[in-house]
KOLSEPA-553389 format. One record per residue: residue in three letters; y, z, x of N, C-alpha, C, O in turn. Coordinates in steps of 0.05 Angstrom, whole numbers, plus 32768, in hexadecimal, padded with zeros to 4 digits. Example, Ala and Ser with C-alpha at 12.3 -4.5 7.8 and 13.67 -1.06 7.14 Angstrom:
KOLSEPA-553389
ALA7F8E809C81087FA6809C80F67FBE809C81087FBE80A9811D SER7FD3808E81017FEB808F81118001809D8102801780A1810C 
***
This chain:
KOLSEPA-553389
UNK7FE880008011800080008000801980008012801A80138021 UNK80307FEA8012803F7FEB8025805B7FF48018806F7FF78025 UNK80587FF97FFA807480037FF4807380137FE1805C80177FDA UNK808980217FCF8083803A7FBB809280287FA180A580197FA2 UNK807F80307F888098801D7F6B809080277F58807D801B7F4D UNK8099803D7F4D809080407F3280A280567F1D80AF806B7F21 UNK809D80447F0880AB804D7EF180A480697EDE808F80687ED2 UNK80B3807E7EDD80B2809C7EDD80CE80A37ECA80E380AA7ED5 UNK80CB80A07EAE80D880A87E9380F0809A7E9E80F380847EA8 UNK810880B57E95812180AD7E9C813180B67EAD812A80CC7EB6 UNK814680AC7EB7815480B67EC9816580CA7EC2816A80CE7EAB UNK817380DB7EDC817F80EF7ED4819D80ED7EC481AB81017EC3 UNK81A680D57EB781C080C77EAE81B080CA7E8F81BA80D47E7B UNK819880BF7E92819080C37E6F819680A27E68819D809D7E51 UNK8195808D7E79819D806C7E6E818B805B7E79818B80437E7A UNK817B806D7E82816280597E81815580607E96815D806F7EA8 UNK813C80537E94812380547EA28128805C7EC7813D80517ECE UNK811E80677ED7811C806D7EEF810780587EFE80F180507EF6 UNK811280537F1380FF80517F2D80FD80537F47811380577F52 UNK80E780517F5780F0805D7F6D80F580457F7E80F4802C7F7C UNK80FE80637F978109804D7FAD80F0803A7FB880D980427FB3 UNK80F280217FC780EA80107FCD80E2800C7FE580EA7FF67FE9 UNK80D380187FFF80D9800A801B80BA800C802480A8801A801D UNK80BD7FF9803480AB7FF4805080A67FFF806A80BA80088075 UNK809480008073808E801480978080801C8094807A8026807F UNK806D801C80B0805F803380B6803D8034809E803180208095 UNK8037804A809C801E804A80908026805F8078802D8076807A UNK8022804D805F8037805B8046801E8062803B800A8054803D UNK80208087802A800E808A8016801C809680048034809B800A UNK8013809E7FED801D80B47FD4800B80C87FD37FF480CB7FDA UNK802280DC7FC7801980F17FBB802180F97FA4803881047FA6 UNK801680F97F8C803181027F7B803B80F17F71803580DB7F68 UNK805981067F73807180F77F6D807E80EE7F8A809680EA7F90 UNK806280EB7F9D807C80E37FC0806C80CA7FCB805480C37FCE UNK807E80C37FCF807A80AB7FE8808380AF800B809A80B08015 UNK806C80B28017806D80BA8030806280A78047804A80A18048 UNK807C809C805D807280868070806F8098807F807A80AE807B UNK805A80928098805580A080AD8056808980C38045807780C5 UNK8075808E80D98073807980EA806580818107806E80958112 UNK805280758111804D807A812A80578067814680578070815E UNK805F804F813E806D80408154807D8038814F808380308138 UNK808B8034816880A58023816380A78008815180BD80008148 UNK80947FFE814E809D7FE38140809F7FDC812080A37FC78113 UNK80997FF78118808F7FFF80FA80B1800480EA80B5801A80E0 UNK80BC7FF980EA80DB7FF980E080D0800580C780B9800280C0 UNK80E3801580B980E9801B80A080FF8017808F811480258093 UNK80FD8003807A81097FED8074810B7FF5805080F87FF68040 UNK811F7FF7804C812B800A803081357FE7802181487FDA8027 UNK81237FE2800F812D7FC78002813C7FCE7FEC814F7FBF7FEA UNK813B7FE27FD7813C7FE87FC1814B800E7FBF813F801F7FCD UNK815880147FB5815080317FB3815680397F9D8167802D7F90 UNK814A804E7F928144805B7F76815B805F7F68817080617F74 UNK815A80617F49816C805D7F38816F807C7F368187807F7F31 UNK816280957F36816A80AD7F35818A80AF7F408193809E7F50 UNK819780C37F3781B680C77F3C81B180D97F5281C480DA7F63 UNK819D80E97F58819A81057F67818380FC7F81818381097F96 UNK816F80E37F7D815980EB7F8F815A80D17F99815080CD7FAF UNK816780B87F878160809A7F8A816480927FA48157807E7FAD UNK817880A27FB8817E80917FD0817B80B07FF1818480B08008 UNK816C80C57FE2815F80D27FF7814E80DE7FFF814780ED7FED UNK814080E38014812780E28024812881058030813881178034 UNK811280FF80328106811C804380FE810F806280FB80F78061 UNK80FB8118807680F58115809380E7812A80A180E58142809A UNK80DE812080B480CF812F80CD80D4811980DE80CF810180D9 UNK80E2812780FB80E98111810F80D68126812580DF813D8124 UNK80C48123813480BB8123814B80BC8113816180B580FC815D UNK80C4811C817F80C6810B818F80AD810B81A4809A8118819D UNK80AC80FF81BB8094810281CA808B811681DA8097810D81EE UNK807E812D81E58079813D81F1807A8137821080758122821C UNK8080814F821A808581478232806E8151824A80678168824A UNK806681438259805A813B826A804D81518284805D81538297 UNK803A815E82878034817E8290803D817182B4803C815A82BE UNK8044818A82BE8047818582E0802E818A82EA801A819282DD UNK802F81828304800F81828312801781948325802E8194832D UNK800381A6832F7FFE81B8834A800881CD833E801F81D38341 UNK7FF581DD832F800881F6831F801981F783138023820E8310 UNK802181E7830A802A81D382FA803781E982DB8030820082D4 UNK804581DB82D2804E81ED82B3804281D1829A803B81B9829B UNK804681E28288804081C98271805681C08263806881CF825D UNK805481A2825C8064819B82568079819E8233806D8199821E UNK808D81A4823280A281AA821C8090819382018084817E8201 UNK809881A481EE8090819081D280A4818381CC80BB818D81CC UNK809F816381C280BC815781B380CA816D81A980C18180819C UNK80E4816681B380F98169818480EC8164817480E0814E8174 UNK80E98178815F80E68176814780F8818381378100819A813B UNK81018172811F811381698111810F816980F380FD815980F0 UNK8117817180DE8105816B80BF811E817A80AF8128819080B5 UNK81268168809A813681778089812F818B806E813D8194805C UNK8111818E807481068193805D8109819D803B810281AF802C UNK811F817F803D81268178801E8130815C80188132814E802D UNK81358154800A8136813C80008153812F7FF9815A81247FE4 UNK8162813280118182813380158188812E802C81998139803A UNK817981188030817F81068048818F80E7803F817D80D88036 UNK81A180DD803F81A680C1802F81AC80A7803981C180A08045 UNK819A809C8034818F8081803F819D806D802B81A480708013 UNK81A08059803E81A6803A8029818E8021802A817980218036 UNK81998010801A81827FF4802281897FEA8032819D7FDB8035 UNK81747FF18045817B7FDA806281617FE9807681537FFC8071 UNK81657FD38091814D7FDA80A181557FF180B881677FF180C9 UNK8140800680B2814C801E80CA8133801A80E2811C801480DC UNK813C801E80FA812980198111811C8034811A812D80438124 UNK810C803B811A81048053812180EA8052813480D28052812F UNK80F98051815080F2805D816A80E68077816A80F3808B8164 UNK80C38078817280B98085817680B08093818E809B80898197 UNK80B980A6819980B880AF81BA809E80B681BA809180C381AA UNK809480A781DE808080A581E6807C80BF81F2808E80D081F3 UNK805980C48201805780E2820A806480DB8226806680C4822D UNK807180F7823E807880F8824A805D80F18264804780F18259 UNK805D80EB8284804E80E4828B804180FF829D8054810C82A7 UNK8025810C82A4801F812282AF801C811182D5800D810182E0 UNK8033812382DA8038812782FA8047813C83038050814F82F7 UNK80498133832480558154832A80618162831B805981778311 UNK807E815483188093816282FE808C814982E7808C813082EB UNK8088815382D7807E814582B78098813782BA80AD814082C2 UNK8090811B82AE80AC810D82A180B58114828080A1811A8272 UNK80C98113827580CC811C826080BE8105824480B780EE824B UNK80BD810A822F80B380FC821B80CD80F1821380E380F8821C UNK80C880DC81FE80D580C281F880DF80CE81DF80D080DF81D4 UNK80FB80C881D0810780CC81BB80FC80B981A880F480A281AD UNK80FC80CE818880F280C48179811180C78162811E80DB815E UNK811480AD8158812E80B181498129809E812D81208087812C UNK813380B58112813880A680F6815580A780F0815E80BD80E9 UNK816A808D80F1817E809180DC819280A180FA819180968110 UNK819B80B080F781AE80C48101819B80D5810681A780E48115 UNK818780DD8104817280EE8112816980E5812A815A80D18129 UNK816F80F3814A815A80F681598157810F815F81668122815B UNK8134810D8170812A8128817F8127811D8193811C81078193 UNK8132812E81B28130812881C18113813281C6810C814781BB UNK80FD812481D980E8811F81E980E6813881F280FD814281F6 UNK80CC814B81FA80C9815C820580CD8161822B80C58152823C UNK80DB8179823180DC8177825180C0817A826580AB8185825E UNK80C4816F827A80AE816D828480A28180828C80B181948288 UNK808A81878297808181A582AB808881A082C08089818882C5 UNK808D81B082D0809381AE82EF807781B982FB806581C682F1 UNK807A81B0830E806181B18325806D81B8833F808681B88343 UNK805781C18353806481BD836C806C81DF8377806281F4836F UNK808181DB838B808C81F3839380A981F2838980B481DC8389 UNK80B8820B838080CC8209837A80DA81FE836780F282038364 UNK80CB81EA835780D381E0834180D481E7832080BE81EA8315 UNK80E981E9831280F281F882F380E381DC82E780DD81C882F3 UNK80E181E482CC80DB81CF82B180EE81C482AC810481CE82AE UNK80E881A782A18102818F829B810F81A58280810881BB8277 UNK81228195827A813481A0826081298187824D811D81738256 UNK8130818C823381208171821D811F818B81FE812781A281FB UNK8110817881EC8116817D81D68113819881D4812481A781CB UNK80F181A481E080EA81BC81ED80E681C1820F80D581B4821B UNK80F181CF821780F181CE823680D681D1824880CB81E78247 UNK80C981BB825A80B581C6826A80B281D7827380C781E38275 UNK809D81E6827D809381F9828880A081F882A580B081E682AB UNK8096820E82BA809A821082CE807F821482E28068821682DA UNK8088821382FF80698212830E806C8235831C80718249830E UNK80688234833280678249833F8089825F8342809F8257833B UNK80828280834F809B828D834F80A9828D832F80A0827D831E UNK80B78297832B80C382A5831B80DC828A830C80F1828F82FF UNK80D5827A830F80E88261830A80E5825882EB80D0825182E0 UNK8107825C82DC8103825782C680F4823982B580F5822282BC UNK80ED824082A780E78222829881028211828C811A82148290 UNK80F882048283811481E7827E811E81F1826681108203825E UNK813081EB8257814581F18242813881DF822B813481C7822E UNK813581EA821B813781E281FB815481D781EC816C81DB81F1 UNK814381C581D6815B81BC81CD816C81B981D6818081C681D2 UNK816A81A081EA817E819481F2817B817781F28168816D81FD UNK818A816B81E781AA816C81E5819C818581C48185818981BA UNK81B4818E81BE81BE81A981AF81BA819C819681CA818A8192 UNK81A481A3817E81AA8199816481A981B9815681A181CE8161 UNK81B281B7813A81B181CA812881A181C2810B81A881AF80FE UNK818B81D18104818281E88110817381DC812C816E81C4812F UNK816B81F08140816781E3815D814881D9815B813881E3814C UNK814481C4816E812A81B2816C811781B5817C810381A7817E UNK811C81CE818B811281D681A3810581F681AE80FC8207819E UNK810681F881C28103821481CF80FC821181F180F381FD81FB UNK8101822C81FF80FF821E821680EA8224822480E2823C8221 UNK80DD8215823480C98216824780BF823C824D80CA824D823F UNK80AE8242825D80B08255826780B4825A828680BC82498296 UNK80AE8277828C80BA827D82A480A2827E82B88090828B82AD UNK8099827582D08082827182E48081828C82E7808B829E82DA UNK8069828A8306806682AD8303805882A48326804A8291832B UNK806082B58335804E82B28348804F82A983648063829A8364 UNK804682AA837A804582938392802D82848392801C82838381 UNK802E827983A78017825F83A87FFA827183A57FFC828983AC UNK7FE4826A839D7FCA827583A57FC28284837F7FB28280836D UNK7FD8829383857FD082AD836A7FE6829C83527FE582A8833D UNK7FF5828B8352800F828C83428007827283357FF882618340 UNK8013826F831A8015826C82FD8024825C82F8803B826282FC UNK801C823A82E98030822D82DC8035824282BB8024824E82AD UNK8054824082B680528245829C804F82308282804A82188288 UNK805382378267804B8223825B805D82168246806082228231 UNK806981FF824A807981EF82368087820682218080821E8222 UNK809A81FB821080A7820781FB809E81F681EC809781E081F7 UNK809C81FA81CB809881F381BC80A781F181A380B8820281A7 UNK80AC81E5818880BC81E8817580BF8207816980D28210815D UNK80AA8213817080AB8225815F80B18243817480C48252816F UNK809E824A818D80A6825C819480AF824B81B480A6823581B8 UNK80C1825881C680C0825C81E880AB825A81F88097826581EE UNK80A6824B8214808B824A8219808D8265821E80A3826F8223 UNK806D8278821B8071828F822B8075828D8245807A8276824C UNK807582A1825A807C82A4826F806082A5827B804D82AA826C UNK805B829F82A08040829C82A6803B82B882B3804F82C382BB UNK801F82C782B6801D82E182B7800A82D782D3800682C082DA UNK800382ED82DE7FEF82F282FA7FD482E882F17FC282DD82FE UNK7FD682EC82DF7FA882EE82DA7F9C82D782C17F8782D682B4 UNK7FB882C282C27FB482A882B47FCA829782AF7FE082A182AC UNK7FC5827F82AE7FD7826A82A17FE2827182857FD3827D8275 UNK7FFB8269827F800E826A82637FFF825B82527FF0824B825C UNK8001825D82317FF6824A822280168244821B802782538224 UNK801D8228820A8030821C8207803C822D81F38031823F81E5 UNK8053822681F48062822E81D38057822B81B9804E821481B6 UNK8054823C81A480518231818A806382178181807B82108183 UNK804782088175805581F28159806581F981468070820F8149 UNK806981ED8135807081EA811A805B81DF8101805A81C880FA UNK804E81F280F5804781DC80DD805681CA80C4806881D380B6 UNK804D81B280C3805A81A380A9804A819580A5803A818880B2 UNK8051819B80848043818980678045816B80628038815C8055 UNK805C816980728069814C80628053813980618051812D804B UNK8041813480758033811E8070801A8120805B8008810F805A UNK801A81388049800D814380367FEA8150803C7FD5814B8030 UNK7FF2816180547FE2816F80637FEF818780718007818C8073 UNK7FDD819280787FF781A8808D7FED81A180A97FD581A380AF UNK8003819880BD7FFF818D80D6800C819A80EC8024819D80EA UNK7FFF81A58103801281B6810C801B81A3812C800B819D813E UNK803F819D812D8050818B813C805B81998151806681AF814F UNK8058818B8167806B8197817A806981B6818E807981C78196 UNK805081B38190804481C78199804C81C781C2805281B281CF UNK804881E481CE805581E281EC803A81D181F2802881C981E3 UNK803B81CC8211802981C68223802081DA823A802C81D9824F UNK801181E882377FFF82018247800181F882627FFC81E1826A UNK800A82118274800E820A828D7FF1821082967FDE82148287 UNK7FF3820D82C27FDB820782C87FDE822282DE7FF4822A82E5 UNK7FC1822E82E77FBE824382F67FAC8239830D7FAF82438323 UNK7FA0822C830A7F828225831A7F79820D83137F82820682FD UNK7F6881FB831D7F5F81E5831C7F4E81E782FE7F5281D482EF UNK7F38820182F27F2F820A82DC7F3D821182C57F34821A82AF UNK7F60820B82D07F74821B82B77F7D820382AC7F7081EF82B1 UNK7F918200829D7F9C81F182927FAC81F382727FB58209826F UNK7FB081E782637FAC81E382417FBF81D8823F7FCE81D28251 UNK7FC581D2821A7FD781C582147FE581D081FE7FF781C481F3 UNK7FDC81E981F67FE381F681E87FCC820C81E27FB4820981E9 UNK7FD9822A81D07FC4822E81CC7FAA823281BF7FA7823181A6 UNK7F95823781D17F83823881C97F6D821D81C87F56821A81BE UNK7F86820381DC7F7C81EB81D67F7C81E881F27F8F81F081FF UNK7F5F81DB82027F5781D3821D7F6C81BA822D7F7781A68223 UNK7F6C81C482477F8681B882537F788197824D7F6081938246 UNK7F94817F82527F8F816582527FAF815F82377FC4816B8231 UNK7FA3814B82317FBC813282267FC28147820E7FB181558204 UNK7FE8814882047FE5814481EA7FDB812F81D67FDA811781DA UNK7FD3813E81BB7FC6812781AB7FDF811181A07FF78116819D UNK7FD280FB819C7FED80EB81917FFA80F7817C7FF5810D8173 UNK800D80E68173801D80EC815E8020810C8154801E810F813C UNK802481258165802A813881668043813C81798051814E816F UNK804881378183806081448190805B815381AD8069815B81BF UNK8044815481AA803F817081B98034816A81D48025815881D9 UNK8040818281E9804C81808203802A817A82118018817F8200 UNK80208171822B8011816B823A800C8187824C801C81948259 UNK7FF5818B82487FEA81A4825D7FE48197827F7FDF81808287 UNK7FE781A982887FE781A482AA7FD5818B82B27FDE817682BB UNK7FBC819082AF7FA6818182B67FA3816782A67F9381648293 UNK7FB6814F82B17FA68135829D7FB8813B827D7FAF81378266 UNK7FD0814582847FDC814E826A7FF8813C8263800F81448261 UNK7FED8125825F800981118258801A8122823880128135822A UNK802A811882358036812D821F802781118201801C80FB8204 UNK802D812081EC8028811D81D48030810281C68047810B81C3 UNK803180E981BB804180DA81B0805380F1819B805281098194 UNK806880D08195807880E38177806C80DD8166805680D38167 UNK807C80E5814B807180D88137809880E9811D80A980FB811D UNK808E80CE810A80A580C780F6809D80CD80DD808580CA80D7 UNK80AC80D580CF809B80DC80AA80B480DA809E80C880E880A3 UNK80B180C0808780C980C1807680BB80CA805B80A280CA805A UNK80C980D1804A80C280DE803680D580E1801B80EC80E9801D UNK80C980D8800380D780D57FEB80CB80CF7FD080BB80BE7FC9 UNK80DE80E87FBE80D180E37F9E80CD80C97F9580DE80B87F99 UNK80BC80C47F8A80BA80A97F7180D180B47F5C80D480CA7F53 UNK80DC809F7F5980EE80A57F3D80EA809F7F1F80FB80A67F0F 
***
């Protein structure tokens, strides 16, 4: 099904019949009374032909903007920051007919210092890409939507939410722990909590996610990337074994083999 159309009593004027808005993108399903695209790549435009005759709902959308996770550091490495995430969770976002491009940020890449993840943007919405982990000696976590982790010594993790949105899209990395031999990457920040900080007697697990409904499940986005202790340590969050974030999550790359997360896009809107 590539678009939403259907006719639902009357409108809120009382002069006649309702319908909904009209568009294209992405991988569209229903629920309900909603029509929900889910974009995963860049080339999936979402393309508003028509929009609804409601006075109150006809021309706006609900969102979730996730950007790409960022990328874990190598050699004790920290884990990498989760996209921005972004969601107005309500239906007061307002769109016109026409084609919107929506750039989906890729995962960040796992090396010494993680590279950061790729912006994911709807409309006037972006999230900036998650910061990378740092690796190495001496090196802090990138800054990004949630800030990378850090590697060895007492070196903060990278800054959240940045660039600065309201409410914030981020959190920041955590703090390393240690010298060479005995010492601790810490683990990514995440949407929801700060990476923790890395301790003596193990690697950090990443920041908490966020869960959301929108795609008419509960999905949990934007999760840290778990720093690394030992060649046996690793993760990408917790309670999840080091290596890649999963696609279309957001979520930051653990030390070991831990590229960060694709994004992912969710437009969202009543039938009228």
């Amino acid at each position: 099904m590539s678009f939403g159309y259907k006719m639902l009593g009357f409108g809120s004027s009382g002069s006649g019949p309702t319908f909904g808005m009209q568009a294209t993108g992405g991988t569209v399903t229903t629920s309900g009374d909603y029509t929900i695209h889910k974009i995963t790549a860049s080339a999936q435009n979402f393309i508003v032909s028509a929009l609804g005759t409601d006075v109150t709902y006809g021309n706006k959308v609900e969102y979730l903007v996730c950007a790409g996770g960022g990328g874990g550091g190598l050699g004790h490495g920290g884990g990498g920051g989760a996209g921005g995430y972004r969601t107005n969770g309500a239906y007061d976002h307002v769109v016109t007919a026409q084609t919107y491009t929506v750039p989906i940020g890729a995962g960040g890449a796992n090396a010494q210092i993680g590279t950061q993840g790729g912006t994911s943007t709807f409309d006037t919405i972006a999230s900036a890409g998650g910061g990378g982990g740092a690796g190495g000696i001496g090196n802090g976590g990138l800054d990004g939507g949630s800030g990378g982790g850090s590697c060895l010594f007492s070196i903060p993790g990278g800054s959240g939410n940045t660039p600065a949105t309201t409410p914030s899209q981020g959190n920041n990395g955590g703090l390393g722990c240690g010298p060479p031999g005995v010492g601790m990457g810490s683990g990514g920040g995440g949407s929801g909590t700060a990476g923790p900080p890395a301790g003596t007697n193990g690697p950090s697990n990443g920041g908490s996610g966020t869960a959301n409904s929108i795609g008419g499940t509960s999905v949990t986005y934007t999760t840290g990337g778990g720093g690394e202790g030992s060649p046996s340590y690793g993760g990408q969050g917790p309670g999840v074994p080091n290596g890649p974030g999963p696609a279309n999550t957001g979520q930051g790359g653990g030390e070991f083999g831990g590229v960060g997360g694709t994004g992912v896009v969710f437009i969202k809107y009543k039938w009228q």
